[in-house]
C-alpha positions as CSV (number, residue, x, y, z in Angstrom):
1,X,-78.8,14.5,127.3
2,X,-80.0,16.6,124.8
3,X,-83.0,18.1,126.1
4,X,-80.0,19.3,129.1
5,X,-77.9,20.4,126.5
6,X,-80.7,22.6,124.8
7,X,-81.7,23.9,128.2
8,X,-78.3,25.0,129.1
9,X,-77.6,26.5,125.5
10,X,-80.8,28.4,126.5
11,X,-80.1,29.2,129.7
12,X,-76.4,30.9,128.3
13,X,-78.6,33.1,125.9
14,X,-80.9,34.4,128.6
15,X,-78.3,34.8,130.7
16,X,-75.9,36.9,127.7
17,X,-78.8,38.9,125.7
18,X,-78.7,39.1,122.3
19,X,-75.9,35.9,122.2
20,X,-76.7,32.6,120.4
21,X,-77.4,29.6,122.2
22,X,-74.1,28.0,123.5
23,X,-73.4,25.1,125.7
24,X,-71.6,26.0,129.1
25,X,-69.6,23.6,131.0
26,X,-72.7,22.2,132.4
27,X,-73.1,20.2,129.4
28,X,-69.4,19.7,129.5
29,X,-69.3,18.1,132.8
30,X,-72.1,16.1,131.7
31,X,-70.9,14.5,128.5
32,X,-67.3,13.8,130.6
33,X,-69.2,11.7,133.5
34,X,-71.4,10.0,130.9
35,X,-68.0,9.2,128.9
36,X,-66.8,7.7,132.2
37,X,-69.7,5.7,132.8
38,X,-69.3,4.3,128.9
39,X,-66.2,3.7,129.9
40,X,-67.0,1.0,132.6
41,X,-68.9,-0.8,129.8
42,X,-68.2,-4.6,130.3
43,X,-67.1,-4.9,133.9
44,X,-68.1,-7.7,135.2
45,X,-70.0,-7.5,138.6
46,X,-71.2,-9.9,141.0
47,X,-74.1,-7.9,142.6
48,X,-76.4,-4.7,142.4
49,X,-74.2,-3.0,145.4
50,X,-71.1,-4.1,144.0
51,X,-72.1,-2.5,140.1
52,X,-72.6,0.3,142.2
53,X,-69.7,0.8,144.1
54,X,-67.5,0.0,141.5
55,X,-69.3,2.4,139.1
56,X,-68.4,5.7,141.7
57,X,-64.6,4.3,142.2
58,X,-64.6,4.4,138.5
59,X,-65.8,7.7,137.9
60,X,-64.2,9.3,141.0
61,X,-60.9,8.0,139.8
62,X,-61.4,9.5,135.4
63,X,-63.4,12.7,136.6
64,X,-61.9,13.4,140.0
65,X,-58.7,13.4,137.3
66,X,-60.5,15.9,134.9
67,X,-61.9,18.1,137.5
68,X,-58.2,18.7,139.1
69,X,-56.8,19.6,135.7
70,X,-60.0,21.4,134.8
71,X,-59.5,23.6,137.8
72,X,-56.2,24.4,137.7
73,X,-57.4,25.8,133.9
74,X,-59.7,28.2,136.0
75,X,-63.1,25.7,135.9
76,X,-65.5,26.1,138.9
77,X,-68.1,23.2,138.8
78,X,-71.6,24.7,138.7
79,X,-74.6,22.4,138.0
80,X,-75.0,19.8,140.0
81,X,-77.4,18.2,138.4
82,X,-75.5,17.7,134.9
83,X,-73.1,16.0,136.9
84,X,-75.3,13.2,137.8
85,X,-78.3,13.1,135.2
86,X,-76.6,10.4,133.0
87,X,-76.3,8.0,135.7
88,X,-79.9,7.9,135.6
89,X,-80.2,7.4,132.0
90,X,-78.6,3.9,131.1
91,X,-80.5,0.7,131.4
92,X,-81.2,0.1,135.0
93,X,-81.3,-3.8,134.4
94,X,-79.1,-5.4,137.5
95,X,-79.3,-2.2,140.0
96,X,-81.6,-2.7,142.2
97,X,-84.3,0.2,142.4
98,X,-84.7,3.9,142.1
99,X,-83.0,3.9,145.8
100,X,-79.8,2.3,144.4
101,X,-80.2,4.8,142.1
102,X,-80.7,8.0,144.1
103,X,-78.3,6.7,146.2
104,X,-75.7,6.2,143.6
105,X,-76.6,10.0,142.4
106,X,-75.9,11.8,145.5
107,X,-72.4,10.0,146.2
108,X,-71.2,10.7,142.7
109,X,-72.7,14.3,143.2
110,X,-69.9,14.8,146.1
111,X,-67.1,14.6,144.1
112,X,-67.6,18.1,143.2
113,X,-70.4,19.2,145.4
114,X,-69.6,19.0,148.9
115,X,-72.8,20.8,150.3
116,X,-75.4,18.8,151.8
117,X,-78.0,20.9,149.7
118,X,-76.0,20.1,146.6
119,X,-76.0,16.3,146.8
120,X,-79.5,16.2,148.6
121,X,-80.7,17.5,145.6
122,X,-79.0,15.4,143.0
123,X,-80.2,12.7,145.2
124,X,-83.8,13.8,145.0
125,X,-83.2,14.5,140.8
126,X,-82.1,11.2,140.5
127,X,-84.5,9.1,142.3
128,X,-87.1,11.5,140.1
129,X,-85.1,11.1,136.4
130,X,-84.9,7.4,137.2
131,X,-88.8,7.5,137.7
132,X,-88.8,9.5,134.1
133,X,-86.4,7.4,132.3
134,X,-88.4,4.1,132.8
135,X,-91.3,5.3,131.6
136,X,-93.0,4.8,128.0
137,X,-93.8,7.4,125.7
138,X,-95.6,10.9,127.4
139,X,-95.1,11.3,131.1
140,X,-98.6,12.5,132.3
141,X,-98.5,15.5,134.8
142,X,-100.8,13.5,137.6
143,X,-97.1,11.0,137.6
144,X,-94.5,13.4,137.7
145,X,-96.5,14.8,140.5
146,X,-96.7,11.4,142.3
147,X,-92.7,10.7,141.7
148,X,-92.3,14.2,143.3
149,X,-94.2,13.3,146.1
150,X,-92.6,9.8,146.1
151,X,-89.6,11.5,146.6
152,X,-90.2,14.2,148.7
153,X,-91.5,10.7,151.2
154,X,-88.1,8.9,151.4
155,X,-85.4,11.7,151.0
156,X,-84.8,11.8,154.4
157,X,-83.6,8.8,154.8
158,X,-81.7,8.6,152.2
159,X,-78.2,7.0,153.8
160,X,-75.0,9.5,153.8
161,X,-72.4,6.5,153.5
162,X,-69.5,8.6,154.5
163,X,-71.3,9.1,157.8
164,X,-73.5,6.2,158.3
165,X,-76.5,7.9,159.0
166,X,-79.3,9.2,157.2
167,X,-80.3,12.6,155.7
168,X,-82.6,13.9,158.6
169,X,-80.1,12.4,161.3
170,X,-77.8,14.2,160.3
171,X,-79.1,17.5,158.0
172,X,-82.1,18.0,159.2
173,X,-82.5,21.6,159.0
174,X,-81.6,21.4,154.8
175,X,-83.7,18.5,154.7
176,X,-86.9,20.8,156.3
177,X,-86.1,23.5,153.6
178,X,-85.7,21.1,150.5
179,X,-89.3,19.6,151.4
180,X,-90.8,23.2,151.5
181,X,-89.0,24.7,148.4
182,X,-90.6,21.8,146.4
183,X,-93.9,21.5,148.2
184,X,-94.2,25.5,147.4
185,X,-93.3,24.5,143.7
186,X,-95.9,22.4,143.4
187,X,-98.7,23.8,145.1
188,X,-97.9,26.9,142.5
189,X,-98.0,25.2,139.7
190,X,-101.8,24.8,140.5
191,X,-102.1,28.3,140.9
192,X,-103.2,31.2,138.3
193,X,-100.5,33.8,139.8
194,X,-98.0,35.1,137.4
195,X,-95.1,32.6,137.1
196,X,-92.6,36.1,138.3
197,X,-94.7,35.3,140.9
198,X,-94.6,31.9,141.8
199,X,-90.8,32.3,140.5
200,X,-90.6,34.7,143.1
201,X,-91.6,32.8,145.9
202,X,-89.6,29.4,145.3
203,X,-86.4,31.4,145.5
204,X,-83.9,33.1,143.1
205,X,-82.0,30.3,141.9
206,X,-78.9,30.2,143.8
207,X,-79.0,27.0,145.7
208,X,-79.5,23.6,144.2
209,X,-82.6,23.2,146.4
210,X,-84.3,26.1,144.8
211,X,-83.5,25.3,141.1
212,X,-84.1,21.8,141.5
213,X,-87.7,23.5,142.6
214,X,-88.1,25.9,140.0
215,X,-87.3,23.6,137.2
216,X,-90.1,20.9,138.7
217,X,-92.7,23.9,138.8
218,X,-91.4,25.0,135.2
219,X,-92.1,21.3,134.1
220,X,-95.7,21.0,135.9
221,X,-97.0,25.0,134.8
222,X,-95.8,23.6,131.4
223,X,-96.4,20.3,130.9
224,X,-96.1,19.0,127.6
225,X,-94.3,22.0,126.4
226,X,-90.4,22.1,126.2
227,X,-89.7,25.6,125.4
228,X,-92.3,27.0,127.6
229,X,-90.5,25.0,130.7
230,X,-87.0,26.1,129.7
231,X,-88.1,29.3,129.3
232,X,-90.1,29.4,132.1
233,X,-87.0,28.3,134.5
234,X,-84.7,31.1,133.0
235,X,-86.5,34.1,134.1
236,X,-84.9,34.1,137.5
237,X,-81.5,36.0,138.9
238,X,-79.8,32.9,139.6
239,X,-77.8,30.6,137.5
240,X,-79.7,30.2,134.4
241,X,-77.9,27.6,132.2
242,X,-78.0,25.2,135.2
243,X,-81.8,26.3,135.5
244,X,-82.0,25.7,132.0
245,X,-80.2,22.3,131.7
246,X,-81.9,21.0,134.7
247,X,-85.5,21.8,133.4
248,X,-84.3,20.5,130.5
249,X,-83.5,17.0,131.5
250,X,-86.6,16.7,133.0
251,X,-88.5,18.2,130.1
252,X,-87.3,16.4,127.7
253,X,-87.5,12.9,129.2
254,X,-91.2,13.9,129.8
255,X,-92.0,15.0,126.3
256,X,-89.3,13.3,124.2
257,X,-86.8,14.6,121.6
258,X,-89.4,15.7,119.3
259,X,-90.0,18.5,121.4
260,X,-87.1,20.5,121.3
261,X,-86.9,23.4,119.5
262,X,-84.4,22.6,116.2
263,X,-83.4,26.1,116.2
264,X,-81.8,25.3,119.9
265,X,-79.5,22.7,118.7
266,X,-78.8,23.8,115.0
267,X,-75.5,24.2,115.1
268,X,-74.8,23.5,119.0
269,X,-71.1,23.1,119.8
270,X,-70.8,18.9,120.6
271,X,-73.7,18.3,118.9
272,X,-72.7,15.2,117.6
273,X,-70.9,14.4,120.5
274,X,-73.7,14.6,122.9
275,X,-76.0,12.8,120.6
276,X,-73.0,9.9,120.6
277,X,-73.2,9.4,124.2
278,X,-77.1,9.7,124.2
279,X,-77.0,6.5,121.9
280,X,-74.8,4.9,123.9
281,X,-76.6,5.6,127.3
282,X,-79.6,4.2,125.8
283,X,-77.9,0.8,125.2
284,X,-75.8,0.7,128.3
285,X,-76.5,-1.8,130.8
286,X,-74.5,-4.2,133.6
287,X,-74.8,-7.8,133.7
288,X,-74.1,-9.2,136.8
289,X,-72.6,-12.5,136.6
């Protein structure tokens, strides 16, 4: 949550020169679904499928409230990825798999993304943050590159519940162009070319696809090294905070807190907010009974 945060903050100050770092409403939307998902804390549940379910009526019904009232106030939802990064963050103890997961991700990513590219994506950040958030200590470059390609394997088919039918059934040409943007990020990362370059030829950063790409490359040119990564992600044209927060999730679940810059979070707006519902993430979890 706070690497996201610091990313996003980041990704404001590249995006407004000479301005301070400053959350957006990516981090916003953020903290309010992990709120809701606090919220739920001590439902009791009978099954994985039902902790599920029950888990996106309850969130649907708090932050499909929010988002109404949030829009009337003028707020257009932007990162789609801050929208579903905490569901990936809580002990997974009860839910089945990084499938249940993934698949959990990409419904609660169509309450306020209805593109197929949107939730596709948060589908394929989920299944890869999941991946991230059970691991101990240092993530290693060689296994973020085999949960990308672990991913890339089973996205499409991935169920759409609302239709009944799987990812490649029924988007087949989005799924083609998702598999590409990130093979293409990868295979750069390996490369020597400038990262304007390689930045270049992943996209500009105006579809979730492409900054779901750019921060995976940003992570892998970078590994081991927050700032770089954030940084790294924020050079395009596109939407920089959410290229910023998403690289920034990922980033900092790789390298851990210690490796975001203080000077990004001195001082952040819902600091101590954000690192509230990061502590109480960390000791969520759903018994079934």
């Amino acid at each position: 949550m706070l690497g996201g945060a610091a990313g996003d903050a980041f990704g404001y100050m590249a995006s407004e020169p000479g301005s301070k770092p400053q959350i957006t409403c990516a981090t916003e939307t953020a903290l309010h679904i992990a709120e809701s998902l606090i919220s739920f804390d001590g439902h009791p549940v009978r099954s994985a499928v039902e902790t599920a379910h029950k888990i996106i009526v309850h969130i649907k019904d708090i932050h499909g409230e929010w988002l109404e009232t949030a829009r009337k106030n003028g707020y257009r939802p932007r990162c789609v990825f801050t929208t579903v990064a905490p569901v990936t963050l809580f002990d997974h103890e009860g839910l089945v798999d990084a499938i249940q997961i993934a698949t959990f991700g990409g419904q609660i990513a169509k309450i306020s993304h209805s593109l197929p590219d949107c939730f596709m994506s948060a589908t394929l950040f989920s299944f890869i943050m999941y991946h991230l958030a059970d691991e101990t200590g240092t993530v290693s470059r060689q296994r973020l590159k085999t949960v990308i390609n672990e991913g890339q394997k089973i996205l499409p088919h991935f169920l759409d519940y609302d239709l009944e039918k799987t990812y490649s059934e029924i988007y087949p040409e989005q799924v083609a162009g998702m598999l590409k943007s990130i093979d293409t990020a990868v295979k750069l990362s390996e490369t020597d070319i400038t990262e304007d370059e390689a930045l270049a030829g992943i996209g500009d950063g105006t579809t979730a696809g492409q900054i779901l790409a750019i921060a995976l490359y940003s992570c892998l040119k970078h590994h081991g090294k927050f700032a770089e990564a954030v940084s790294c992600a924020t050079r395009i044209s596109g939407d920089r905070c959410c290229a910023g927060a998403v690289t920034g999730n990922i980033a900092g679940l790789l390298n851990g807190r210690k490796s975001i810059p203080e000077e990004w979070t001195a001082g952040m707006d819902s600091l101590e907010r954000i690192l509230k519902v990061s502590e109480n993430l960390s000791t969520l979890s759903f018994q079934i009974v």
